[in-house]
N, C-alpha and C positions, 0 to 999 in steps of 0.2 A: 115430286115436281108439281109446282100449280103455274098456270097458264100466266106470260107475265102481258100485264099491258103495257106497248111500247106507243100508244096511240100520238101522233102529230111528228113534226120533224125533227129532223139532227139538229142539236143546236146550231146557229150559224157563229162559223169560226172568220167569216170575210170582212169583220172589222171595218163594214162600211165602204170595204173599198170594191165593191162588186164580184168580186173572185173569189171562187168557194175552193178553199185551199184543196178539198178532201177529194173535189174533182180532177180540179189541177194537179195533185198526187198521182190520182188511179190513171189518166191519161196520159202521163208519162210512163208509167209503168205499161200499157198498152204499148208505147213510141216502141219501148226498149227491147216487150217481147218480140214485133215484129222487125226488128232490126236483126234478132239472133236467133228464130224460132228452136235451133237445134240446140243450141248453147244452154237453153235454159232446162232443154227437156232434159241432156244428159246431164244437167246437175255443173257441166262447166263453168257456166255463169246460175247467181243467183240471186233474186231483189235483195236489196236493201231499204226496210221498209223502215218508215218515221213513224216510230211508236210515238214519238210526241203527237201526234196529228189523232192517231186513231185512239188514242189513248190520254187525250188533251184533257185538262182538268172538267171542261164543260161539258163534253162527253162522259164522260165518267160520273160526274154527277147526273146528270140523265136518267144515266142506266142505275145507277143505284137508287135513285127516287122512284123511277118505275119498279125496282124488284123489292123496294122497304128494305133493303141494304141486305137483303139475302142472295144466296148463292141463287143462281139460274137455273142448277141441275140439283143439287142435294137441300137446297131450302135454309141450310145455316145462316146465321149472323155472324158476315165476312167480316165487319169491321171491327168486330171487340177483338181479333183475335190477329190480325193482317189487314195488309193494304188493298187484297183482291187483285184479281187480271181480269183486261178486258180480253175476253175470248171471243175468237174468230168461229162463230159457228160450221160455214164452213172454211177449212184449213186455207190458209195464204201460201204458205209454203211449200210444203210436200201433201202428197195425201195417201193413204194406205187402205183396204178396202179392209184389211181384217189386223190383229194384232201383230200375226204371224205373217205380212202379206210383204211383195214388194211394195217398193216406194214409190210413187207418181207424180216426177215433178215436171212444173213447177208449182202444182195447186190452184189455189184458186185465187191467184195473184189480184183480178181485178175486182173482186169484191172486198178486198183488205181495209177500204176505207168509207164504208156500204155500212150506211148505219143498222139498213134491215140485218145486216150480218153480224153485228157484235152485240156481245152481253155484256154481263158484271158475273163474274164464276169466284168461286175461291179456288186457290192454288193446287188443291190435294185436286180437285173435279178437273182441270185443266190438264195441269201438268204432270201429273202420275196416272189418271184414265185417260180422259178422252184424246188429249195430245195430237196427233195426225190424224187421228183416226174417223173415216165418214166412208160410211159403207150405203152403198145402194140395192135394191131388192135385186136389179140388171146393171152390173157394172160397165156391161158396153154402150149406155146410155148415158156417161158419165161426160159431161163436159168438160174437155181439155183444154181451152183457150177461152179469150174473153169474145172472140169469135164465133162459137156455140152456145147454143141457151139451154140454162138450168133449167127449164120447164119438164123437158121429158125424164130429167130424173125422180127416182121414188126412193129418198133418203130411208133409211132403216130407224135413222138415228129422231128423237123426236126433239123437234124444234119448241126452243122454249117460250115461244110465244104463241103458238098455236092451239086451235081453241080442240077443248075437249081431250087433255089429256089423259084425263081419268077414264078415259077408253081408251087404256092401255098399258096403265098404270095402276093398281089398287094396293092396299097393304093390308096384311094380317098381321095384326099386332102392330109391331115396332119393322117386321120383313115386308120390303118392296117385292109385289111379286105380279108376271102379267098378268093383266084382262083378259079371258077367254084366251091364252096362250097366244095373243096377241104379238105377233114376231118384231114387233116396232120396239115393244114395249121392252122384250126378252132383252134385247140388243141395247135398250138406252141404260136399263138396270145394271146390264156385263159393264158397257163399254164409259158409262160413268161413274162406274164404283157405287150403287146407289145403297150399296149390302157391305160394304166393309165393317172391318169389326169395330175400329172405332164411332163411326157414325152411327150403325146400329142402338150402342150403347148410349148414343145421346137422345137418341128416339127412343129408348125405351124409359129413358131418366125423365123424357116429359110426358111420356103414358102414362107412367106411373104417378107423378104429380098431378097430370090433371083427370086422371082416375078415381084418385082420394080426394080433389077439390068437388068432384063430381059426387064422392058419396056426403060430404060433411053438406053440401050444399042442398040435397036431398033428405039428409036424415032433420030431424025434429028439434030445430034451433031457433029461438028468437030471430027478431028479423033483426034487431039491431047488428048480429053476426049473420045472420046468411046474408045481408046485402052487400056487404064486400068481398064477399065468397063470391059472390055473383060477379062484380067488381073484377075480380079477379079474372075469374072464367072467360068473361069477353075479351079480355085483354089475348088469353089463349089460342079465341078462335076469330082475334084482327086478322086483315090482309097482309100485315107486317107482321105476321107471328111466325114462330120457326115452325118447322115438319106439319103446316097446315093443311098437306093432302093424307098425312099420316092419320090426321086427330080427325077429320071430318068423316075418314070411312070408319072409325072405332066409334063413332060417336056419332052418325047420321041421322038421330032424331032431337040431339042436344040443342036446348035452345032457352041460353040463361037470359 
C-alpha cells in the first residue's frame, strides 16, 4: 500500500441546481433510521443504497485519478483487467469486527456517500477480503448510529489515505509483512489479502524485472543503451507504477 492523495472535493454532482444529491441521499438515510431504529438494527429493515450516486461516473474517475488507476489496498492496475468497486472504507451495510465475528447492523449507513469514505479497490481486495469487515483496537467504542462520532474509534484496519503507511507496512522481497509487529499493519496485510498467492506472484514478476533492469543498467554499457534502461526504470518507480511500496523498500537507494 502507498498513501493515496485524495486532496480537494467530491466532484460536484448538483448540476447547478444548488442540491448536493450525495447529501440529499445520506439525510434521508439518517430520516429512515430514526423512523425504525430497531428495524434496522435487527436486520428487519435494510438501506437501499444508490450505488449510482456513490458510485457515479465522476466519482469514480476521481478516485481513480488520485490512485493512477491502482487498487487502494494491493497497488494493481484495476483497469487492464476489470472495472474496479468503489469501496466503502468503512462498511454501509453491516460490519463485523473479525472474520469469524457476529454481524453489526446497520453499519455505517451515513457515511455511504462520504467521499472521505470511499476509494477505487479491485474486486478480489473488496469482495473476497475486506468485505464487512473493520475491526477496532476497542470495539465498544464503535459507533452505531450517525448519532455517535467516529472519532473515538481506533480503526485496526489502515486507511488508504493516511500518511505514513510504511510504518506499518514494509516488504521482504515480493512478502508484505509488519513494521515493528505493528498490529495495524498485521491486520490490514490478514484482512486485505495483501499475501495471496496470486498477487504475491505478481510482485515477484516485477522484482525480478526490475532487479535485472537494475543490474544491466549498472553494469558497463554505452550510454546510447543504458539511457533507456534508465527510461525504463523511472517509469518503475512513477507514482502510477504497480507494487511501488514493494520496489521502494528493496530498492531504498535507487535513483536512476
Amino acid at each position: 500500500m502507498v498513501s493515496v492523495d485524495k486532496a480537494g472535493r467530491a466532484p460536484d454532482l448538483s448540476e447547478n441546481t444548488g442540491k448536493d444529491p450525495l447529501e440529499l441521499a445520506s439525510r434521508e438515510l439518517k430520516r429512515l433510521y430514526l423512523a425504525a431504529p430497531h428495524d434496522y438494527q435487527s436486520g428487519k429493515r435494510k438501506f437501499q443504497f444508490q450505488n449510482k450516486l456513490y458510485g457515479h461516473p465522476l466519482i469514480k474517475q476521481a478516485l481513480i485519478e488520485a490512485q493512477h488507476g491502482k487498487c487502494c489496498f494491493c497497488e494493481a492496475k484495476v483497469k487492464h483487467v476489470a472495472h474496479g468497486d468503489i469501496e466503502h472504507f468503512r462498511p454501509k451495510g453491516a460490519v463485523r469486527q473479525s472474520p469469524d465475528g457476529h454481524t453489526i447492523r446497520p453499519g455505517y449507513y451515513w457515511l455511504a456517500y462520504r467521499w472521505e469514505n470511499l476509494f477505487f479497490s479491485c474486486q478480489i481486495c473488496n469482495q473476497h477480503f475486506k468485505k464487512d469487515l473493520f475491526p477496532l483496537e476497542d470495539p465498544a467504542r464503535r459507533a452505531l448510529d450517525h448519532r455517535q462520532s467516529i472519532d473515538p474509534e481506533r480503526p485496526l484496519l489502515l486507511r488508504p489515505d493516511e500518511p505514513c503507511i510504511e510504518d506499518h507496512i514494509r516488504f521482504q522481497a515480493a512478502t508484505a509483512t509488519p513494521a515493528r509487529r505493528s498490529p495495524r499493519g498485521t491486520a490490514s496485510i490478514q484482512l486485505y489479502g495483501l499475501n495471496r498467492p496470486d498477487l504475491l506472484d505478481s510482485r515477484l514478476n516485477k522484482l525480478q524485472l526490475v532487479r535485472n533492469l537494475i543490474s544491466l543498467w549498472n553494469s558497463d554499457l554505452p550510454d546510447t543503451l543504458r539511457q533507456p534502461i534508465g527510461d525504463n526504470l523511472r517509469l518503475h518507480f512513477a507514482p502510477g507504477a504497480e507494487y511501488l511500496a514493494m520496489l521502494r523498500d528493496n530498492f531504498p537507494d535507487f535513483n536512476p
